[in-house]
Phi, psi and omega in degrees: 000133174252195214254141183229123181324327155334133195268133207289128145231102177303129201219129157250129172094129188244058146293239141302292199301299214296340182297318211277357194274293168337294173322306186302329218264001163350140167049002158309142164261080138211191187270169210193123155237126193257142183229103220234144163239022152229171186241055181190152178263143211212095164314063198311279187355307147280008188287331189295340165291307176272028170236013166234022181078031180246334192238106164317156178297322192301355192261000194227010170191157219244162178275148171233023147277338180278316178307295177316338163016268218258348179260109243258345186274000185228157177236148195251174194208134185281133179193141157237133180281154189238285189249199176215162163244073211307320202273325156314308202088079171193153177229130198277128155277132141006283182302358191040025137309052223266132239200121170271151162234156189260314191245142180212144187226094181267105178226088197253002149099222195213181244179131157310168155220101158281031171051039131097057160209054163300312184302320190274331198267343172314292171337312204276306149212130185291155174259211203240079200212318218214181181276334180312305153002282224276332190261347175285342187264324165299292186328305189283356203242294155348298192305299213300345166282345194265337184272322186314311160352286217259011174234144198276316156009057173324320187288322176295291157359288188285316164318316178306283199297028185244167216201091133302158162214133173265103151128119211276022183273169172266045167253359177265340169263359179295273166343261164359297174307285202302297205274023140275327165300329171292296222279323196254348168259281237273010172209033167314302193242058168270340181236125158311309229248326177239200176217101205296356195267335160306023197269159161242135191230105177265103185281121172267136169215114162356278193260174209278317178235151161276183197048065233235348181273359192241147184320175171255022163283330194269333191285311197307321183316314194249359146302301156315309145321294196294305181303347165246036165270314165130035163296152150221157212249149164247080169317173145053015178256144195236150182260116207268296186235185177228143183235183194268342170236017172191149178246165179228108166241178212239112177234103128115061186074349195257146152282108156260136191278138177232106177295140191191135146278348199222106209231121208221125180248150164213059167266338202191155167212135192227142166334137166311152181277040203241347195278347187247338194286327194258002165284329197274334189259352170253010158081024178226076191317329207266008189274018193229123179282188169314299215259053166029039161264189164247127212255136265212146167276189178282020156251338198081357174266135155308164175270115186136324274182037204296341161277015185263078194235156171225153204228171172068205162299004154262336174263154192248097215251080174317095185286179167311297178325318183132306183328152181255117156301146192276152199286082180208143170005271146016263220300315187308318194279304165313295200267010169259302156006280209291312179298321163322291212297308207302348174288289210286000160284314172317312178276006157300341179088006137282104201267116156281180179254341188308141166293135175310140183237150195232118171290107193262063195276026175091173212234183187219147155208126175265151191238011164177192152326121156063001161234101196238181173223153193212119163225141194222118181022253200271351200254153170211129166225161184238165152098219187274315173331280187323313200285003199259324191306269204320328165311326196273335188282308198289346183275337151317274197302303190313301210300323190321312201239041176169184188240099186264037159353273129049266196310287207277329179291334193305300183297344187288287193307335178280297173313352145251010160275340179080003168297125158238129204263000189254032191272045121350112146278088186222185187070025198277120161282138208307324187292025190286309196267123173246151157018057146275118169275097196285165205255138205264000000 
């Protein structure tokens, strides 16, 4: 790389935070290396649209030479960072290539967390994080209407056709919602031998509601939706073990066996791992919570370290109250915001002091066609309003990093033809139709 007088600024992740820091530092005179290990920006929010068949990937996510195009101070570089060299001031590629910096921005987001059964239960159910995810959940979720099809079996059948979603947050009730919607709309009269609309979509939840972060007028709202989606839901279940045809959960003490092929989580999420590499480099292990994010001072900076800052869902961000602020969109877009300015008055020669401040404009979850919940301080809304709400928020966002027309006349019409066109098997490992028996 060569070398330039100019102030070096490593941006890791082209995700909300690290897009939206970039997006600040416009028309600043230094370099921007932005460093990604994918080369496209990934609209997360809507990955539950391409794992149920409503959305293609290329429709949730933008090259991110394309977006960057026209800002003429940054270069992006397809890469994964493996360590960091504080005292160099340098950050390690895979390839140990290393790129110095003056400013460094770490925002690589989460990860799943199986409460440390990852190795046996990933394989068993993916979560919700990336598109690969989203097109392995579409498959599995396909396959099992396409085998239920072709087995005379009844008992096998009905597992084929039972749908878990672990966890009552809202991409498991996002999830839920949608693949009721697959079963009982957008593929009614597709199949001879079953009826999709017998499928069972089973929500497993912990805690006595879901959505449990929202008032419980709104957790009750939505609950009742999903049930007249046809879901059904299990408080107060704790999910024990997952097998490759039945899971074993835990209700009121009992064990119960539940047959099921297809088990899809959205329970937990713990910080990317780059977030201990760079704890591991500053030589402050404790600079890392539980679920391994980092915790960041009222600048978004580490401690020791004020050029150092991490954002989004990897930093562990103390609001005034005492609260860690939460890991969603938002917070990541704000605090790539702030960090953008506080970089380009600092290389102006000013640092300003103000503390990062987090604008709390509420939080939304949809749980289907024309049904959604919105809560913004004191206003809380359901229903078709809320989902107009929420349709309008996200189109906002889309819109943002490209003129997604497109995108949205696609997605308008399959919500009211109720079509899902993206209903696509792919990625299929051979071994998919096993011991399916055709019917004579």
């Amino acid at each position: 790389m060569h070398h330039s007088t100019k102030p070096q600024v490593i941006v890791i992740g082209g995700g909300f935070g690290g897009m939206a820091c970039v997006r600040a530092l416009r028309g600043v005179d230094i370099e921007i290396k932005l460093v990604d290990r994918r080369n496209f920006h990934l609209f997360q929010p809507l990955l539950y649209q391409v794992a149920s068949g409503g959305l293609s990937p290329a429709n949730i996510a933008a090259p991110l030479r394309s977006i960057f195009r026209r800002q003429k101070n940054i270069q992006v570089l397809l890469g994964s960072v493996v360590d960091f060299n504080l005292s160099d001031r340098t950050v390690i590629l895979e390839d140990q290539i290393s790129i110095p910096f003056d400013y460094l921005i770490v925002a690589t987001g989460s990860t799943h967390h199986y409460f440390g059964r990852d190795a046996e239960w990933e394989p068993l159910a993916p979560g919700l994080k990336t598109i690969e995810d989203a097109t392995e959940i579409r498959r599995r979720v396909l396959t099992a209407f396409e085998q239920a099809e072709r087995t005379v079996d009844l008992a096998k059948r009905a597992s084929l056709l039972t749908f878990v979603v672990v966890g009552g947050g809202p991409t498991g009730v996002e999830m839920a919602g949608s693949i009721c919607e697959l079963a009982h709309q957008s593929m009614k009269n597709d199949f001879r031998s079953i009826d999709p609309a017998s499928a069972r979509i089973i929500l497993i939840e912990n805690s006595k509601l879901i959505l449990d972060k929202y008032h419980v007028s709104l957790s009750e709202t939505a609950t009742r939706d999903l049930k007249a989606l046809g879901a059904e839901i299990w408080n107060e279940t704790r999910l024990l073990e997952i097998f490759t045809d039945h899971v074993i959960v835990s209700q009121g003490g009992n064990a119960k066996r539940l047959e099921t092929n297809t088990v899809i989580w959205a329970a937990g999420v713990k910080a990317c791992r780059l977030g201990k590499k760079l704890a591991d480099a500053m030589q402050t292990p404790n600079q890392v919570d539980r679920s391994g994010r980092v915790v960041v001072d009222s600048q978004c900076a580490v401690t020791g370290h004020p050029n150092i800052f991490v954002i989004g869902d990897l930093a562990a961000f103390s609001a005034p109250n005492g609260n860690t602020l939460p890991g969603v969109a938002p917070v990541a877009v704000q605090q790539g915001d702030y960090v953008g300015g506080l970089i380009a008055k600092s290389v102006r020669g000013s640092r300003p002091t103000q503390p990062f401040q987090y604008w709390d404009k509420g939080n939304m979850a949809t749980i289907g066609r024309s049904r959604a919940i919105v809560e913004a301080g004191k206003i809380r809304m359901s229903g078709k309003i809320a989902w107009l709400v929420w349709l309008f928020i996200h189109i906002m966002y889309l819109a943002r990093f490209e003129n997604r027309i497109l995108v949205l006349f696609q997605w308008f019409w399959n919500y009211i033809s109720r079509n899902r066109t993206a209903r696509l098997i792919t990625g299929a490992k051979e071994q998919n139709v096993q011991d399916v028996t055709l019917p004579h």
